[in-house]
C-alpha positions in Angstrom: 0.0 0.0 0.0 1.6 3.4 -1.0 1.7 6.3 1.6 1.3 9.8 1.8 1.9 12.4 4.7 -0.3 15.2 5.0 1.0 17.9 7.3 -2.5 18.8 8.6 -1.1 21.1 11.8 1.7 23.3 10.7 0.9 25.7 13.4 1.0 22.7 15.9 4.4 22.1 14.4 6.1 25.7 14.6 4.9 25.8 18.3 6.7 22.7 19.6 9.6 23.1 17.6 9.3 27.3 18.9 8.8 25.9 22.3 11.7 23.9 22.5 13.5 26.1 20.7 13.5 28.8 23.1 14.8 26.0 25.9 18.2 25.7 23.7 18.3 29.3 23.4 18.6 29.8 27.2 21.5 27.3 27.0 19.3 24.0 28.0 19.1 20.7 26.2 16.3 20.6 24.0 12.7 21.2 25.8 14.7 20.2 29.1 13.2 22.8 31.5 9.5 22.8 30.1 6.9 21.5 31.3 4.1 19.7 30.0 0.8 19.0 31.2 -2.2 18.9 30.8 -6.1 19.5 33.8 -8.9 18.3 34.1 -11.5 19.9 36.8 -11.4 17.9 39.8 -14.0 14.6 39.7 -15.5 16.0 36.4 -17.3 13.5 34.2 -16.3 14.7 31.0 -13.2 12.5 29.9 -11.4 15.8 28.2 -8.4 17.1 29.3 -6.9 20.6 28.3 -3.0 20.9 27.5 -1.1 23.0 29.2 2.7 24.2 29.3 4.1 26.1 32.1 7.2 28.0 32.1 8.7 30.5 34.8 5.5 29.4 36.9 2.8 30.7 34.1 0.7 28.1 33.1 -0.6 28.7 29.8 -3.5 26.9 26.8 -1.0 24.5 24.6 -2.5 25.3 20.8 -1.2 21.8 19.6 -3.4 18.8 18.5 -3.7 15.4 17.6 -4.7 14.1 14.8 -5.3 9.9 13.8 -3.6 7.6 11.5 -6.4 5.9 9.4 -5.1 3.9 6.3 -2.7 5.0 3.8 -2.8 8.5 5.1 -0.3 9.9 7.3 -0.7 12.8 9.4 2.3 14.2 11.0 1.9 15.1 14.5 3.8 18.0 16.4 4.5 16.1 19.0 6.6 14.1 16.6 8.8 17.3 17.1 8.8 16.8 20.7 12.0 14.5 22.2 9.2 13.4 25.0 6.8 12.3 23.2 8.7 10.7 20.5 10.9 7.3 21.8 13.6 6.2 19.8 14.0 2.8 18.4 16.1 0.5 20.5 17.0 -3.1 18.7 18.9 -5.2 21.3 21.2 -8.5 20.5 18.4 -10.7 20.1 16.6 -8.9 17.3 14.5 -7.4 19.8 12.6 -4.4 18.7 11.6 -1.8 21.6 11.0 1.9 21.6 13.4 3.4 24.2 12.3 6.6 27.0 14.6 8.7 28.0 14.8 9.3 31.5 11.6 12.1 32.5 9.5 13.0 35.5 6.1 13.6 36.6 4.6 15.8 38.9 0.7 15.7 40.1 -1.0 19.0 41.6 -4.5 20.1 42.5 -4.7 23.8 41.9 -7.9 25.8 42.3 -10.7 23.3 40.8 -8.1 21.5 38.8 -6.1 18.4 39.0 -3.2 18.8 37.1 -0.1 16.0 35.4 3.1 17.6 34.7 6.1 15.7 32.7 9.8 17.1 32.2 12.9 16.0 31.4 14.2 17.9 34.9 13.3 17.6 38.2 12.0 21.2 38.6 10.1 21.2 41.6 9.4 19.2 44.7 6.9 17.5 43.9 8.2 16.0 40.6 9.2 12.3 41.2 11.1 10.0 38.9 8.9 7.4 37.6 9.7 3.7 39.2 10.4 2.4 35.8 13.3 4.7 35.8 14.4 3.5 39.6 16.2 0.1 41.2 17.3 -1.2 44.4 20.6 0.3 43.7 22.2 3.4 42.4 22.5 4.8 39.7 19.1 4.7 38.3 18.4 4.0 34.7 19.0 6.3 32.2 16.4 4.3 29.8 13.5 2.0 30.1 12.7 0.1 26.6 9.2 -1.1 25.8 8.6 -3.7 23.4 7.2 -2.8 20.1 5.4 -5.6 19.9 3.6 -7.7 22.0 5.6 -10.4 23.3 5.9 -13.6 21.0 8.1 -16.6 22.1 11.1 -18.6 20.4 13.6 -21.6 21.6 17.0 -21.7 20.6 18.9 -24.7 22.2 16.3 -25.7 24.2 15.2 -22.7 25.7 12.1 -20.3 25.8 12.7 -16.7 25.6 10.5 -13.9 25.0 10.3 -12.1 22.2 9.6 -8.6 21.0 9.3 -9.2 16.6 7.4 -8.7 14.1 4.8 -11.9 12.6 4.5 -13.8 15.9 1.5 -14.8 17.0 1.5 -13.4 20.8 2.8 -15.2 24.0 -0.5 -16.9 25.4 -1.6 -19.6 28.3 1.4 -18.0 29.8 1.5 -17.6 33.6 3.3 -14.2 34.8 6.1 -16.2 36.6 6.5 -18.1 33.1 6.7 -14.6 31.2 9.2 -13.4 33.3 11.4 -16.1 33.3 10.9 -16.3 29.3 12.1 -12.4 29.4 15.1 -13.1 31.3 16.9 -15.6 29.9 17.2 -13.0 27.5 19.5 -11.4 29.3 21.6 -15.1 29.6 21.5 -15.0 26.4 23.0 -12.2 25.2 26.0 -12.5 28.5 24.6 -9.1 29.7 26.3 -7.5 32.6 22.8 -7.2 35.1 24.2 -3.9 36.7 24.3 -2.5 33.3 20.6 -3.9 32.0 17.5 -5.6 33.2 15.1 -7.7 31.4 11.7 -8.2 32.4 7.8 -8.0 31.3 5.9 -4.8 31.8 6.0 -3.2 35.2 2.9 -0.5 36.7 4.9 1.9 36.2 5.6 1.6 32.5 1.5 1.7 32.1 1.0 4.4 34.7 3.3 6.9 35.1 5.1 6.7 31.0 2.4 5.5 28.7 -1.0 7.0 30.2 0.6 10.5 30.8 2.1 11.1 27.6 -0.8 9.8 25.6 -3.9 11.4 27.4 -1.8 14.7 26.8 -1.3 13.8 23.6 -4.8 12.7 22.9 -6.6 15.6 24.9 -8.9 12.8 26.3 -8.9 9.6 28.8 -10.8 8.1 26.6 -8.2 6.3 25.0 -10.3 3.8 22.7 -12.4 6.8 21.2 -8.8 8.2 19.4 -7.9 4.3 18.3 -10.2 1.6 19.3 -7.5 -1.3 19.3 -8.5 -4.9 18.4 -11.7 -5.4 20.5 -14.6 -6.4 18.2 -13.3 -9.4 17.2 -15.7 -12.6 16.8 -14.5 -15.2 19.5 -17.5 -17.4 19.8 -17.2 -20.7 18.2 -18.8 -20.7 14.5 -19.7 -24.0 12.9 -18.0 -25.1 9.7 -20.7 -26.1 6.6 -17.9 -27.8 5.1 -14.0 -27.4 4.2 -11.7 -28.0 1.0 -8.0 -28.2 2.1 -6.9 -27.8 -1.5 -7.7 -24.2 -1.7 -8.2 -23.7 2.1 -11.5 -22.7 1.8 -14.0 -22.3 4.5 -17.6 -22.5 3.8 -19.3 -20.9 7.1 -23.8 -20.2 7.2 -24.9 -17.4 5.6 -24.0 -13.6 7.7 -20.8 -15.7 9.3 -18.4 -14.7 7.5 -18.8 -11.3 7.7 -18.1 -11.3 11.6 -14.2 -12.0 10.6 -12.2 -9.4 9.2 -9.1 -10.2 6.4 -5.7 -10.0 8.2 -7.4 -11.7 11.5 -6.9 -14.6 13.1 -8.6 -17.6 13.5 -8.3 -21.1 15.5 -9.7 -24.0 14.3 -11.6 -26.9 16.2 -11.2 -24.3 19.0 -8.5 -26.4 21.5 -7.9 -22.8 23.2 -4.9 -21.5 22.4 -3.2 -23.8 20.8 -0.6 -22.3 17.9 -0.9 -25.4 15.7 -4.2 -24.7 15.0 -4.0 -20.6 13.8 -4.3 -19.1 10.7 -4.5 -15.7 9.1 -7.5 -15.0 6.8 -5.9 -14.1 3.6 -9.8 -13.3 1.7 -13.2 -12.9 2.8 -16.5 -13.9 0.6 -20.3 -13.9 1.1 -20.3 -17.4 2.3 -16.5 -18.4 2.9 -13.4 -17.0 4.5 -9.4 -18.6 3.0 -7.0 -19.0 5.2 -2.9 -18.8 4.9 -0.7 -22.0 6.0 -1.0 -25.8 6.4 -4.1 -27.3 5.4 -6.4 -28.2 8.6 -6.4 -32.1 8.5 -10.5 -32.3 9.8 -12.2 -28.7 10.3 -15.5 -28.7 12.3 -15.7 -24.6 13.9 -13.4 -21.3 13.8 -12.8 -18.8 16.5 -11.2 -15.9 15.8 -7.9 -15.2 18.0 -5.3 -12.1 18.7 -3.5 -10.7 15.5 -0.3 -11.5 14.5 2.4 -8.6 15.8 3.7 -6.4 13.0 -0.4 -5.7 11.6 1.0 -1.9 12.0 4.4 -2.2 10.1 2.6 -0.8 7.3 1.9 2.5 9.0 4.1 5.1 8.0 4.2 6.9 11.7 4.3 6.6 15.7 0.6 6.1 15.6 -2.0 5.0 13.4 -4.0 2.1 12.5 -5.0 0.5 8.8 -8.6 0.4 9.5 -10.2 1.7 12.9 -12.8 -0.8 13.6 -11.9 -2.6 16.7 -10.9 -5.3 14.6 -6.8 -4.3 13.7 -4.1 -3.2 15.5 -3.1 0.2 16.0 -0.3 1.4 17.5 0.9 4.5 19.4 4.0 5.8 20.6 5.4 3.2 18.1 4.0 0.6 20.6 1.5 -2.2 18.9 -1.6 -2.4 20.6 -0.6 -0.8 24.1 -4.0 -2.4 24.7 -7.0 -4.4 24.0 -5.6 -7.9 21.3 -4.1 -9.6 24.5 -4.8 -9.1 28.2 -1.1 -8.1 29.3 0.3 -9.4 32.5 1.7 -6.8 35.3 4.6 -7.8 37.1 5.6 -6.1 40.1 1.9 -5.7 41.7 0.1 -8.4 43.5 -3.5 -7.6 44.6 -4.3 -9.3 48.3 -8.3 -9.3 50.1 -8.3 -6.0 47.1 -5.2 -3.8 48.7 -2.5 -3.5 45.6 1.0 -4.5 47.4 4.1 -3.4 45.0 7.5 -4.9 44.7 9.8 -2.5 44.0 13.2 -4.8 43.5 12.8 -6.7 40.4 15.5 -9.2 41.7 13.3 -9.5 44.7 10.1 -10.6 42.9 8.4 -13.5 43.6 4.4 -14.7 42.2 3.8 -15.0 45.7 0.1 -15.5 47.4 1.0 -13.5 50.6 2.5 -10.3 49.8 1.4 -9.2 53.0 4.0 -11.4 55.1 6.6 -10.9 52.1 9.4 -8.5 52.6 9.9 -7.6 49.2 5.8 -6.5 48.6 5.3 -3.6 50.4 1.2 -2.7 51.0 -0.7 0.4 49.6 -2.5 2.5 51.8 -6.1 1.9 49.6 -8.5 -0.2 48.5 -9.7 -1.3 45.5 -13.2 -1.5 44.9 -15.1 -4.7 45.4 -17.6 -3.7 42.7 -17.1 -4.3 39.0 -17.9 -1.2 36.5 -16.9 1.5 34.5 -13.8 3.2 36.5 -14.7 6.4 38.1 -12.1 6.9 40.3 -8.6 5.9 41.3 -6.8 5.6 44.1 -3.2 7.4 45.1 -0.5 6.4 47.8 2.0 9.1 47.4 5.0 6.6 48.1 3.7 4.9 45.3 2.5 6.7 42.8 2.8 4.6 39.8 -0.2 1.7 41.8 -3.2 4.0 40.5 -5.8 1.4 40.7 -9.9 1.6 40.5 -10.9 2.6 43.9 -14.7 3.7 42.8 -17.0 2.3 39.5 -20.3 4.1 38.4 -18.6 5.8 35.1 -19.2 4.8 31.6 -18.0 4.3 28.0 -17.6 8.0 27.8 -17.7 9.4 31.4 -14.6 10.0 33.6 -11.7 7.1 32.6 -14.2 5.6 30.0 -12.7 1.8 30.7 -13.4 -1.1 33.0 -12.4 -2.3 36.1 -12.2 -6.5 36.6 -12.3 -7.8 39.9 -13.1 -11.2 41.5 -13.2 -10.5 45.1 -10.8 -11.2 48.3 -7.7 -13.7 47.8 -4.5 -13.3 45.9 -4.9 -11.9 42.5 -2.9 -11.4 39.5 -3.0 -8.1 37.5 -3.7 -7.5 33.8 -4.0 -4.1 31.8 -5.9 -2.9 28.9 -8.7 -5.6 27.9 -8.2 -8.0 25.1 -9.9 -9.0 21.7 -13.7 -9.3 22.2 -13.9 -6.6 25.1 -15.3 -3.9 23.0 -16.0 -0.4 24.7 -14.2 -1.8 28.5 -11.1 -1.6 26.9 -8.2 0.9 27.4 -5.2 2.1 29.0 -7.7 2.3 32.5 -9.0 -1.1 31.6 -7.7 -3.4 34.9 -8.3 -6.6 35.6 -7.8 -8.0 39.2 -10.3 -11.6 38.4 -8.0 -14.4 38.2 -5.6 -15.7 40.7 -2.0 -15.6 41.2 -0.8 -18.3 38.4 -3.4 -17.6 36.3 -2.4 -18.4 32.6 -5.3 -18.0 29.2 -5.0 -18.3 25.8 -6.4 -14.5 26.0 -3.4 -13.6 28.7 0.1 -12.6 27.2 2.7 -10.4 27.9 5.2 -7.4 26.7 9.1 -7.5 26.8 10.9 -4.8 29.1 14.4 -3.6 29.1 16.1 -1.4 31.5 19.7 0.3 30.9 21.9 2.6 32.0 
């Protein structure tokens, strides 16, 4: 497919690259002294968020929008122009492809009626803490954490598993979190690295919390994060019944108004054994009465579900964000990162949830998939509670010696009041946690979208995983 860029905010575009500008004027690295924000008033329903900038304490309107990726048409973004907002690509040993964020901080205030996030690349005030993704047990602190482009995928090499972060992998599933984790650091044994130096693991709260919600509700001017892209969340997972099957052409005749419930590009298992690899296939065309699928012939076909894309649906899109169709049914992508939610429910590592209190590990090296935080000495307990109601988040709660466990403390929002997403939860107990929905969750998907349900251990064919990478 050929692509075009339209530049369809060139005033957007002069003001960042002014804006930062002026910083390296006064001597500064690039944009290192500004700050970026953006308010909201205080427990307003309405899901918008105004962008602000402050410099010298004035806190002014940022005149910069955002504009979606649909197709073959690229829009370029100011924030493109912005170091913050714009990662750079980070391929490790292993072929490994991440997007890599520099070293930033955040700072939360309530002024007047409004509740404010700042980021900057300087610790200007106070009240501006370094993200925990940026932190470990020892000193120095990292200079970068790396997210995985990709959801994770998994390969063997002599006999062992690692995690992967690559393009045309069908994602990591019925994986349990301990399992994930392990997969992402043999990585490291792999590649001989020196573990002062760099840290492999799967995707901590923090990464979700306080880098990726921050920097794309400013950028989005919304919490509703599935109104700008709506991810893969539509798809058709119930089990449809096969009218018959020719493994010549690999043709699959379905009942009449089937086959349009699957989507060309997508996924699909047959015979339905849950998650078994073996069994996927891409649809490759799409007719009135049949859908064609790529690969080995099925030996017997009897039903099709469909399943999570393949990684690298968004290779084609010319930009940090965008999407080839925005239907709930493809991947999208954002900050370069493929599907940042919905597709695959993605494990959390470093949070276990006990009788609904969030306890956080803050020592990677420490962590354990343990079913008493409480009486663990490397959890350390949150001074909140989550709520023991399922719904559409409303609220979250804050512990301001941890500010990256923002969990749903109150439901009684909706698809397009206060966070817009879901909240998941199964009662008392040890529980795992997952982020961001995954394939048939429709409208409760989204970077609020938290799942506290299933038990430490808990492994799906709908439950994956995204590789991590910390460095100095």
């Amino acid at each position: 497919m050929s692509k075009y860029r339209i530049l369809t905010d060139e005033t957007g575009k002069r003001i960042a690259e002014a804006v930062e500008g002026i910083a390296e004027a006064q001597g500064a690295t690039v944009g290192d002294g500004i700050e970026y924000g953006f308010r909201w008033v205080s427990g307003a329903s309405s899901p918008v968020v105004e962008r602000v900038t402050r410099q010298n304490g004035v806190i002014s309107p940022w005149e910069i929008s955002f504009t979606t990726n649909v197709g073959g048409t690229v829009n370029e973004n100011a924030f493109d122009y912005i170091s913050l907002f714009a990662p750079k690509d980070y391929t490790d040993g292993a072929g490994n492809r991440f997007k890599r964020f520099a070293r930033f901080y955040i700072g939360r205030q309530t002024i007047g009626v409004y509740s404010y996030v700042w980021l900057c690349k300087k610790q200007v005030a106070a009240f501006y803490v370094l993200p925990r993704a940026f932190k470990r047990a020892g000193v120095p602190y990292w200079n970068y954490r790396d997210i995985g482009v990709y959801e994770a995928g998994k390969e063997t090499a002599d006999g062992t598993t690692y995690l992967t972060s690559k393009t045309g992998l069908y994602p990591a599933h019925n994986i349990t979190r301990t399992t994930a984790n392990n997969y992402a650091k043999a990585i490291g044994t792999r590649l001989g690295i020196d573990t002062e130096q760099e840290q492999y693991s799967i995707t901590t709260m923090s990464e979700i919390v306080e880098l990726m919600q921050p920097l794309l509700l400013l950028m989005y001017g919304t919490k509703n994060s599935d109104g700008v892209y709506k991810g893969v969340q539509s798809v058709f997972t119930t089990a449809t019944t096969v009218e018959s099957y020719d493994a010549e052409t690999k043709t699959i005749t379905l009942a009449a108004g089937t086959a349009s419930k699957y989507v060309v590009g997508g996924v699909i298992e047959g015979n339905t054994t849950n998650g078994t690899d073996g069994n996927y296939r891409t649809i490759t065309e799409i007719g009135d009465l049949y859908i064609v699928h790529d690969g080995d012939a099925f030996e017997t076909l009897t039903q099709i579900s469909g399943r999570p894309n393949k990684t690298g649906q968004t290779d084609t899109i010319d930009a940090t964000h965008g999407t080839e169709a925005n239907d709930g049914k493809h991947s999208f992508k954002a900050l370069g990162i493929e599907n940042i939610f919905g597709n695959t429910w993605a494990h959390i590592l470093d949070v276990t949830i006990y009788d609904l209190v969030p306890y956080i590990c803050d020592d990677l090296d420490a962590w354990t998939d343990t079913t008493t935080p409480a009486s663990n000495a490397a959890f350390k307990k949150c001074a909140y509670s989550l709520s023991a109601t399922s719904g559409y988040v409303k609220a979250l709660g804050y512990d301001a010696a941890y500010p990256d466990v923002q969990l749903t403390t109150e439901v009684g929002g909706s698809s397009t009041t206060y966070y817009c997403d879901y909240y998941y939860q199964n009662g008392l107990g040890a529980k795992t946690v997952l982020h961001g929905g995954y394939l048939h969750d429709g409208a409760y998907g989204g970077l609020f979208y938290w799942n506290v349900y299933y038990g430490v251990g808990s492994a799906a064919w709908y439950i994956g995983a995204r590789l991590s990478h910390a460095a100095l």
